[in-house]
N, CA, C and O atoms as a MOPAC input file, in Angstrom:
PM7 MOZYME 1SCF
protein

 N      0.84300 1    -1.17800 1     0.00000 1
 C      0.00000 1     0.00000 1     0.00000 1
 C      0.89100 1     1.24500 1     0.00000 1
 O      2.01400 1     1.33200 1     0.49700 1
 N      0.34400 1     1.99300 1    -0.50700 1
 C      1.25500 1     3.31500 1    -0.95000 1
 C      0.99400 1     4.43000 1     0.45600 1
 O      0.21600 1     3.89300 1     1.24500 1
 N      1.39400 1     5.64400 1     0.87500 1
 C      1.17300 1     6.68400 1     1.48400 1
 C     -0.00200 1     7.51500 1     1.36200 1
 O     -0.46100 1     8.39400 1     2.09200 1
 N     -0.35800 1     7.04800 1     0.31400 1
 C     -1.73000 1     7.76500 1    -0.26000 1
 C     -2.80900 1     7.23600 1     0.37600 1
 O     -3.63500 1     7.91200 1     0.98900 1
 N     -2.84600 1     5.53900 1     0.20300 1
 C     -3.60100 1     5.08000 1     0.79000 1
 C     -3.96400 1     5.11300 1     2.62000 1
 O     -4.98700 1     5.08800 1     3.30400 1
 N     -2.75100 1     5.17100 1     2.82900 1
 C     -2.73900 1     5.28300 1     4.16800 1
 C     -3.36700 1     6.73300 1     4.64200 1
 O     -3.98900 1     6.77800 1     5.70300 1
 N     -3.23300 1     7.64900 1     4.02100 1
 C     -3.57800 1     8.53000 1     4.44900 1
 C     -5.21500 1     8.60200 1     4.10600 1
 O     -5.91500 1     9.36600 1     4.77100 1
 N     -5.69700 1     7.92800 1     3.23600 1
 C     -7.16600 1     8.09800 1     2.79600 1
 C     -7.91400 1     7.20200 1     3.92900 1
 O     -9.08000 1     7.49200 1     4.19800 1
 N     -7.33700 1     6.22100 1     4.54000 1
 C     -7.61900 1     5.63900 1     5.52100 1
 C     -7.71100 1     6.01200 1     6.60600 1
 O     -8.77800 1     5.72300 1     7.14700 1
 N     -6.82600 1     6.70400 1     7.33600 1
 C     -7.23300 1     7.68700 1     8.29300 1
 C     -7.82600 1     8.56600 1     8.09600 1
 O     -8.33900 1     9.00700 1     9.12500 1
 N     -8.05700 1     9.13000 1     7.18500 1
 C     -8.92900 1    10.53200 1     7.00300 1
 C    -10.62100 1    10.18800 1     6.86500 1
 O    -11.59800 1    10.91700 1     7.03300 1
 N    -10.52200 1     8.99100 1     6.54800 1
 C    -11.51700 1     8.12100 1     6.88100 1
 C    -11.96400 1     7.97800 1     8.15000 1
 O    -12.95200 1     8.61400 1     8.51900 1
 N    -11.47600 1     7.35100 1     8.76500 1
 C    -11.45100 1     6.85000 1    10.07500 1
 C    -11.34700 1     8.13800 1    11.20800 1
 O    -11.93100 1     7.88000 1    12.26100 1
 N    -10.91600 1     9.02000 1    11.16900 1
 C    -11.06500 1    10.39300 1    11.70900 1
 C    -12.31900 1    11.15500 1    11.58700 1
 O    -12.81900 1    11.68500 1    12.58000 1
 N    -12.90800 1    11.24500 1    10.29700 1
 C    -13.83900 1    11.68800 1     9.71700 1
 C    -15.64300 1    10.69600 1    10.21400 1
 O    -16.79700 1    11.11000 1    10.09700 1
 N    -15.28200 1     9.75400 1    10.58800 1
 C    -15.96400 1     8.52900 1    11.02300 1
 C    -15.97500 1     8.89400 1    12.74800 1
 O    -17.12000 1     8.95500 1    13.19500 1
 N    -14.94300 1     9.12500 1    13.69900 1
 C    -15.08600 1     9.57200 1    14.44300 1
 C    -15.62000 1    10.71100 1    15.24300 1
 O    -16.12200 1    10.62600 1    16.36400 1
 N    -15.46200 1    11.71200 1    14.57900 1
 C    -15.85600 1    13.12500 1    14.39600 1
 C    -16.84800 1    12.93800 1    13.96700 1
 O    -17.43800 1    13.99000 1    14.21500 1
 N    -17.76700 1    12.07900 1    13.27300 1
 C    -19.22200 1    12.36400 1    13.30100 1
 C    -20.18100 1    11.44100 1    14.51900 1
 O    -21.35300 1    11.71900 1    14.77100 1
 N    -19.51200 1    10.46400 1    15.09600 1
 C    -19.93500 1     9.35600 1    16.16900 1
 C    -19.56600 1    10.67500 1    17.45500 1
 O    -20.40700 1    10.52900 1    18.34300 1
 N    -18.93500 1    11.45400 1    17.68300 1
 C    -18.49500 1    12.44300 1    18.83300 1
 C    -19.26200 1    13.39400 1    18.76400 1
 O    -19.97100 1    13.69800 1    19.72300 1
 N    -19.28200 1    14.17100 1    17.41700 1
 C    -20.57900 1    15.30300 1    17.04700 1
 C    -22.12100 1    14.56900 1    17.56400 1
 O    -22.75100 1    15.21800 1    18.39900 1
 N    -22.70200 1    13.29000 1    17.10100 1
 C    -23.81200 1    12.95500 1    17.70200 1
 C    -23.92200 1    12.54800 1    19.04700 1
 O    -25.03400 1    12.51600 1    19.57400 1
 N    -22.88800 1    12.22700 1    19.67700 1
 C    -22.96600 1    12.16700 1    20.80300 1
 C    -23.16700 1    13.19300 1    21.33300 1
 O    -24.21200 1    13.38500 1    21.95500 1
 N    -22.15300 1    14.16700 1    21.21200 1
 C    -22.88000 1    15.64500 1    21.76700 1
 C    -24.17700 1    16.38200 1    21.84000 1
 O    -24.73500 1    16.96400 1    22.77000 1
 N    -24.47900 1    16.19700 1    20.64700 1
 C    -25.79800 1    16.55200 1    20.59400 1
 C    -26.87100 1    15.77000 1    21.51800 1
 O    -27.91100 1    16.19700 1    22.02100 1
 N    -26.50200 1    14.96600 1    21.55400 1
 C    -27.18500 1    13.92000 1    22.31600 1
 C    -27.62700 1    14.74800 1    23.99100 1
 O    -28.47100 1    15.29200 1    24.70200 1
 N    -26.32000 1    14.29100 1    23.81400 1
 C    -26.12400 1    14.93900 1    25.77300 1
 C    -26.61800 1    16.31200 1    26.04900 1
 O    -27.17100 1    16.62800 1    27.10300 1
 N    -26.39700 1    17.09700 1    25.07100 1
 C    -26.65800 1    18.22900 1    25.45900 1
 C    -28.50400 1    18.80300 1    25.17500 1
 O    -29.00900 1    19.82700 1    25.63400 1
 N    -29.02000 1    18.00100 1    24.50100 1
 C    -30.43300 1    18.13700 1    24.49300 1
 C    -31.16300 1    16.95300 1    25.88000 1
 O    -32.30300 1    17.12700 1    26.30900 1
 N    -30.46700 1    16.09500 1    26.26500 1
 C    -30.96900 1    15.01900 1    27.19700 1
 C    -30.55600 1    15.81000 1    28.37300 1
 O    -30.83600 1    15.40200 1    29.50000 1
 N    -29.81200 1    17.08000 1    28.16100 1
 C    -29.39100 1    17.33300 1    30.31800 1
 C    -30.39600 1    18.75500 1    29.78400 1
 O    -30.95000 1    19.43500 1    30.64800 1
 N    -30.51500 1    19.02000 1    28.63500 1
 C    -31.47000 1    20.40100 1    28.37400 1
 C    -33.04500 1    19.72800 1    28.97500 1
 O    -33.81300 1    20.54100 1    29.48900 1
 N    -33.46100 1    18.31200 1    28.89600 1
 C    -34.60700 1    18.28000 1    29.71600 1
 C    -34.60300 1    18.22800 1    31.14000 1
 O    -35.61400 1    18.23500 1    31.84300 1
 N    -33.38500 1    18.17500 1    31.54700 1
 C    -33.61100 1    17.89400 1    33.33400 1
 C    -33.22600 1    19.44900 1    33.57900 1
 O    -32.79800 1    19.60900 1    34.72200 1
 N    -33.26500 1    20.64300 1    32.80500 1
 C    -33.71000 1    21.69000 1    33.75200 1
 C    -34.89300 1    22.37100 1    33.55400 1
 O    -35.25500 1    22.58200 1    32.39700 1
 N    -35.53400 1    22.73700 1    34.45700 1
 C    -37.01600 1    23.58100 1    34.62900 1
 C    -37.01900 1    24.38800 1    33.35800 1
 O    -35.92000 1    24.68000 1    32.88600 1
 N    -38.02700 1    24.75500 1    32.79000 1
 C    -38.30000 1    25.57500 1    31.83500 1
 C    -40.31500 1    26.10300 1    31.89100 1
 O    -41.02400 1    26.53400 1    30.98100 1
 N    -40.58800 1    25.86100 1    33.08700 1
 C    -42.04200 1    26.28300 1    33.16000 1
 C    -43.09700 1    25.13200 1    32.52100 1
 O    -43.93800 1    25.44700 1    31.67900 1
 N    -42.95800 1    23.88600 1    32.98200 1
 C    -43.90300 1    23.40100 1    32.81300 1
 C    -43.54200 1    21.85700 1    31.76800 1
 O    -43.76900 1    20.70300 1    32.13100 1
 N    -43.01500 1    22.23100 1    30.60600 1
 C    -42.71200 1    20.73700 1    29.98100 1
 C    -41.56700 1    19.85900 1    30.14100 1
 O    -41.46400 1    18.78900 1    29.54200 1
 N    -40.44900 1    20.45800 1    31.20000 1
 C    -39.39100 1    19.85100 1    30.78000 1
 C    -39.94000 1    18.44100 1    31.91400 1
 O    -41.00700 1    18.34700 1    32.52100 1
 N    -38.69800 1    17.42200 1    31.88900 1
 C    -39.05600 1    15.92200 1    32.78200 1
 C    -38.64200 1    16.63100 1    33.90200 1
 O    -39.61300 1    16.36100 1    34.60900 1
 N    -38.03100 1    17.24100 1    34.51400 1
 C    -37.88600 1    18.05600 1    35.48000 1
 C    -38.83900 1    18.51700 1    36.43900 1
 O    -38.94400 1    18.33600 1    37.65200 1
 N    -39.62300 1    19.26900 1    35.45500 1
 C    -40.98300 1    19.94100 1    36.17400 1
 C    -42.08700 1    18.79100 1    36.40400 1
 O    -42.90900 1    18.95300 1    37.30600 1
 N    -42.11900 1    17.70200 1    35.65400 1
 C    -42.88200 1    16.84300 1    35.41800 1
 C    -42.95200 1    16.23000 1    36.74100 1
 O    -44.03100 1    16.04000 1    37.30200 1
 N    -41.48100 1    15.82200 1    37.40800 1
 C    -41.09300 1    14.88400 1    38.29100 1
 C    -41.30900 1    16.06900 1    39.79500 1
 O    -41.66400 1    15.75800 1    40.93200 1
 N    -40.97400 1    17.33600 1    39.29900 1
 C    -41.39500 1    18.12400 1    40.50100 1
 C    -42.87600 1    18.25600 1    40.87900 1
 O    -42.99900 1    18.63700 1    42.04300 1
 N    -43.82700 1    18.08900 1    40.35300 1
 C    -44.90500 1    17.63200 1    40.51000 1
 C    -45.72500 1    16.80800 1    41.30100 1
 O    -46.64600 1    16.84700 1    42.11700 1
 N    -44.54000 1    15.59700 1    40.33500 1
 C    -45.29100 1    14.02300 1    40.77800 1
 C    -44.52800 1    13.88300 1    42.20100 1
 O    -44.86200 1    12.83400 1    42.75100 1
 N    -43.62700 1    14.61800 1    42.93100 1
 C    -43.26700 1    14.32000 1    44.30800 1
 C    -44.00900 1    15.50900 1    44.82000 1
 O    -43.96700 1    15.27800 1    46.02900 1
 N    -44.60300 1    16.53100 1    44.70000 1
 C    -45.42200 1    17.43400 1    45.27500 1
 C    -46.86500 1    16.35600 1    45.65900 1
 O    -47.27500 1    16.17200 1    46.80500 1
 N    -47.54200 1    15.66200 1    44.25000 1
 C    -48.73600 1    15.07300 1    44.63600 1
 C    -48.04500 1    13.54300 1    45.79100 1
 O    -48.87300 1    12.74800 1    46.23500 1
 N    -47.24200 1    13.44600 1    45.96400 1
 C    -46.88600 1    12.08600 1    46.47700 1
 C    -46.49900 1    12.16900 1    47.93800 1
 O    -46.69700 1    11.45000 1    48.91800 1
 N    -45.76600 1    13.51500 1    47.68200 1
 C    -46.09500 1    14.53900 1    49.25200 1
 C    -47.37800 1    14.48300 1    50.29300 1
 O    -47.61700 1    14.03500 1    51.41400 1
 N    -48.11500 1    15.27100 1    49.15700 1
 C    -49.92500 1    15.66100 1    50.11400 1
 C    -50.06100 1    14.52300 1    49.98300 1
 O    -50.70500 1    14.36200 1    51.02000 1
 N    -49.96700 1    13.08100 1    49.36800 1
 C    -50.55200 1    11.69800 1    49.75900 1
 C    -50.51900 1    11.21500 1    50.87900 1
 O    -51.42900 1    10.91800 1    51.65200 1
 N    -48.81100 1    11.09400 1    51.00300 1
 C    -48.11300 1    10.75200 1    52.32800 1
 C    -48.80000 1    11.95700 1    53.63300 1
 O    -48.75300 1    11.82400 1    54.85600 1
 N    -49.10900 1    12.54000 1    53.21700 1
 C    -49.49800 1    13.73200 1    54.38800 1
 C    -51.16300 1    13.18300 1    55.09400 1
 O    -51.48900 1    12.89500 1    56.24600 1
 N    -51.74600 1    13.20900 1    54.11700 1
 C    -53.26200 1    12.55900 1    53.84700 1
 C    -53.05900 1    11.34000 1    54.91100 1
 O    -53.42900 1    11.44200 1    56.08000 1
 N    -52.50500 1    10.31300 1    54.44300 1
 C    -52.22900 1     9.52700 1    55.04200 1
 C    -51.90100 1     9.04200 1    56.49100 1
 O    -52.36700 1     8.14300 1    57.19100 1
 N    -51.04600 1     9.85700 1    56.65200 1
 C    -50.94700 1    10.65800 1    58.17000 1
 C    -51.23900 1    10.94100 1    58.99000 1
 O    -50.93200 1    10.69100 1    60.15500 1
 N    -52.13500 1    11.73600 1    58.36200 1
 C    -53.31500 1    12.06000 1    59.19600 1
 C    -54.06800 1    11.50800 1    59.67700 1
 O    -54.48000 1    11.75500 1    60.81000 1
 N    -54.49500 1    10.53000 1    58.89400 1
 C    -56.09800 1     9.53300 1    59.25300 1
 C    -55.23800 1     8.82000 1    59.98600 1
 O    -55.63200 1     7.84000 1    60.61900 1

């Protein structure tokens, strides 16, 4: 194999990486964009909720 080749091979293989790292990023950075509050839709607010109603349950409960 010549130098040429070698080099088309890594540039390959670099180029292959750099797009598996680019989607990963994106990834992460829209999946931690739902765990902060944003007024109502994020999983965040969702889960702040569902331990507010699970709260007054346990409270309810309590009581009687």
């Amino acid at each position: 194999m010549l130098l040429k080749d070698y080099l088309t091979i890594a540039v390959a293989i670099t180029a292959i990486f750099s797009a598996m790292a680019g989607g990963i990023r994106w990834m992460v950075k829209h999946y931690l964009n739902e765990l902060k509050p944003n007024g109502g839709s994020s999983m965040k607010d969702s889960l702040e909720r569902l331990e507010k109603r699970i709260d007054s349950l346990f409270e309810l409960i309590a009581n009687k």
